[in-house]
C-alpha positions as CSV (number, residue, x, y, z in Angstrom):
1,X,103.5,209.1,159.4
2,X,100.1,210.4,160.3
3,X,101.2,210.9,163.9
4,X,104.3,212.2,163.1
5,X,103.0,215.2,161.0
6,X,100.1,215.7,162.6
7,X,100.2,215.0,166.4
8,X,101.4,218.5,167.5
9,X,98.6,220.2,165.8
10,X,95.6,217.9,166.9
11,X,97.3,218.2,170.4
12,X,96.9,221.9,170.5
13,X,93.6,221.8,169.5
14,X,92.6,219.3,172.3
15,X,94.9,221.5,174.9
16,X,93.0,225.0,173.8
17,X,89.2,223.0,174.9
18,X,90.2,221.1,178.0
19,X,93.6,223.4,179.3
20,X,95.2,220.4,180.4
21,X,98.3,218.3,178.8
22,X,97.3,215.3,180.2
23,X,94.1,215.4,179.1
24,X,95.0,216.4,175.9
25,X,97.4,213.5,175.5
26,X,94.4,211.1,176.1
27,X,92.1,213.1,173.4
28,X,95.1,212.7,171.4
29,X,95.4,209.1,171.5
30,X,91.5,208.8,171.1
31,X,91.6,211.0,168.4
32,X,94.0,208.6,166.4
33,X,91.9,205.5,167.7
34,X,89.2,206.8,165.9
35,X,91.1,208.2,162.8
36,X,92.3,204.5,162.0
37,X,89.3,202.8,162.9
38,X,87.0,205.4,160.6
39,X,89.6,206.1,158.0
40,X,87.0,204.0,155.7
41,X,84.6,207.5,156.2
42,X,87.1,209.7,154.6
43,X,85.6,211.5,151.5
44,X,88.3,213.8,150.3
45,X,85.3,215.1,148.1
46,X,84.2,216.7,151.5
47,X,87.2,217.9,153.2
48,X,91.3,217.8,153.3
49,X,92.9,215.3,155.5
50,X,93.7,217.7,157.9
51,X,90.3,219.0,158.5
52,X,88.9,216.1,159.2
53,X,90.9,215.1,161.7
54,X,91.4,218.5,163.3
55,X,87.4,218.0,163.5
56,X,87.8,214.5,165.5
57,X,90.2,216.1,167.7
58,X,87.6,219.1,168.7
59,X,84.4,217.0,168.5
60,X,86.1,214.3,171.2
61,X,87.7,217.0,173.4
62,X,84.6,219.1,173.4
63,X,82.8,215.7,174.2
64,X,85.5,215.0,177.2
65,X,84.6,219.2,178.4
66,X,81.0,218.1,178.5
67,X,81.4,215.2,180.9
68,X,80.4,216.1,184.2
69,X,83.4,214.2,186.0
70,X,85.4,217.0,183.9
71,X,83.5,219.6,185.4
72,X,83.6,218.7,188.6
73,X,87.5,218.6,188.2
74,X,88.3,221.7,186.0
75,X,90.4,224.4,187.3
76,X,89.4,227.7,187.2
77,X,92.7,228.8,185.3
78,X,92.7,231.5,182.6
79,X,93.3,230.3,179.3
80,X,96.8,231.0,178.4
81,X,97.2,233.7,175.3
82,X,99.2,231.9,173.3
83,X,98.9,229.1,170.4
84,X,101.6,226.3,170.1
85,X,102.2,225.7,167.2
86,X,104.2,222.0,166.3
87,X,107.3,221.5,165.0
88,X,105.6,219.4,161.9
89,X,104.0,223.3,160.8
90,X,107.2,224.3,159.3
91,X,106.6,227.9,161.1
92,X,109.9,229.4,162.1
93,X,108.2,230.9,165.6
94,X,107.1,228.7,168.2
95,X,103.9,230.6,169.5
96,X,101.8,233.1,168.5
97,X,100.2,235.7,170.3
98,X,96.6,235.4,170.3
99,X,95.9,239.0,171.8
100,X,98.0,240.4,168.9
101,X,96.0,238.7,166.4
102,X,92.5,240.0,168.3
103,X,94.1,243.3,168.3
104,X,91.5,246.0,167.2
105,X,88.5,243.5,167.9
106,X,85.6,245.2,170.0
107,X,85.8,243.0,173.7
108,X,82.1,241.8,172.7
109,X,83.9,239.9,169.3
110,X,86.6,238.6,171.3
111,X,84.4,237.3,174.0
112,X,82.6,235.0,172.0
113,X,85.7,234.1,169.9
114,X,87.0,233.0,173.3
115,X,83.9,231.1,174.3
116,X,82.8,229.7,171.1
117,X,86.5,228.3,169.7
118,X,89.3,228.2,172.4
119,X,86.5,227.0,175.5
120,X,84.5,224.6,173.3
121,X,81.1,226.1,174.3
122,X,78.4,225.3,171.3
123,X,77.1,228.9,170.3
124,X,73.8,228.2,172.7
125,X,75.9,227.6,175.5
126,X,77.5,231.2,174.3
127,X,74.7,232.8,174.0
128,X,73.2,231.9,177.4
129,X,76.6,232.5,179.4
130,X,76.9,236.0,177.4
131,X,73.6,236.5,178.3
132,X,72.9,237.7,174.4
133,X,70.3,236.0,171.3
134,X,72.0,233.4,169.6
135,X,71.4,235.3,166.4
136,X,74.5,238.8,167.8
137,X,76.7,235.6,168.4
138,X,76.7,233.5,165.2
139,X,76.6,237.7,163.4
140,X,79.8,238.3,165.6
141,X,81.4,235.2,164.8
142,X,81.0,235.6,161.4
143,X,82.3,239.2,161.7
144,X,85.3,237.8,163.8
145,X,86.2,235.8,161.5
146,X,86.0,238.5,158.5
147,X,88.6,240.5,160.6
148,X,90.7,237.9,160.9
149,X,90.9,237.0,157.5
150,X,91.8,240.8,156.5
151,X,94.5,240.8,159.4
152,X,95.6,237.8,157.0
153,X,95.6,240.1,154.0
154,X,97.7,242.8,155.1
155,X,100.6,241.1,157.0
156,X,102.0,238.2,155.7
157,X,103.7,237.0,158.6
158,X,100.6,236.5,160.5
159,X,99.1,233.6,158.0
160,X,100.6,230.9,159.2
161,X,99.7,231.8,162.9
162,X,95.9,232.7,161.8
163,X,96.3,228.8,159.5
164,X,95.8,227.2,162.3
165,X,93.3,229.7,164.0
166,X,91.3,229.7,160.9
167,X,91.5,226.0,160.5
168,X,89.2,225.8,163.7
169,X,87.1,227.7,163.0
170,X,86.3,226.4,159.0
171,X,86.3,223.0,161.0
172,X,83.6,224.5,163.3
173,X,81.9,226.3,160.8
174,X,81.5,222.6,158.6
């Protein structure tokens, strides 16, 4: 049931760090390794279901983007603009823009978005690529994210799309 409702989503989130389905599809499976062998560690005091497993997703395929055999292998492929979003989501459209929702953000916000939450960089690893204190990039993020959540206020139709957005970045910010 777990995997049923939940593997599109966790999927997505392992595809946006490491840009490749295979990949993915062994972070996925790792993921839900470790969900049922640490399902003991579950304190729905701390978090919902879902956020704690959409953090085991990231953690592992940010752990699998450190590795240096995954360097040495990535392409250099832009990330693709778009969020898929699963068929367990209930969402009547099948992506979501990602430019349209950074629409109006300065290039300097959406830089670090990029960096920090769909490349898996830790905010040092940010800072040091943007070339920038790690202070402007946790102040951006945090700005980024109030953006977002106004974008959230004023047209309905974009919260589900920003849900899962947001979701990764309250799982980041835990």
């Amino acid at each position: 049931m777990l995997y049923d409702n939940y593997s599109a989503a966790l999927n997505g989130i392992a595809l946006r760090i490491v840009g490749s389905s295979m990949i993915a599809d062994d972070i996925l499976q790792e993921t839900f390794l470790k969900i049922w062998n640490n399902f003991d560690q579950y304190d729905e005091n701390k978090a919902a279901l879902f956020t704690w497993m959409a953090r085991i997703a990231r953690n592992s395929a940010i752990d699998t983007r450190r590795l240096k055999s995954f360097e040495h292998n990535r392409k250099t492929d832009s990330l693709d603009s778009t969020v898929h979003i699963g068929e367990s989501t209930n969402i009547s459209t099948a992506e979501i823009d990602v430019n349209k929702l950074l629409e109006g953000m300065d290039s300097e916000h959406k830089k670090v978005l990029d960096l920090v939450y769909l490349q898996g960089y830790s905010h040092s690893q940010a800072s040091e690529q943007l070339q920038i204190p790690l202070g402007t990039v946790k102040t951006r993020i945090r700005s980024s994210i109030s953006t977002l959540r106004e974008k959230i206020k004023q047209d309905k139709k974009l919260f589900f799309g920003l849900l899962l957005i947001l979701l990764m970045l309250i799982v980041h910010a835990l």
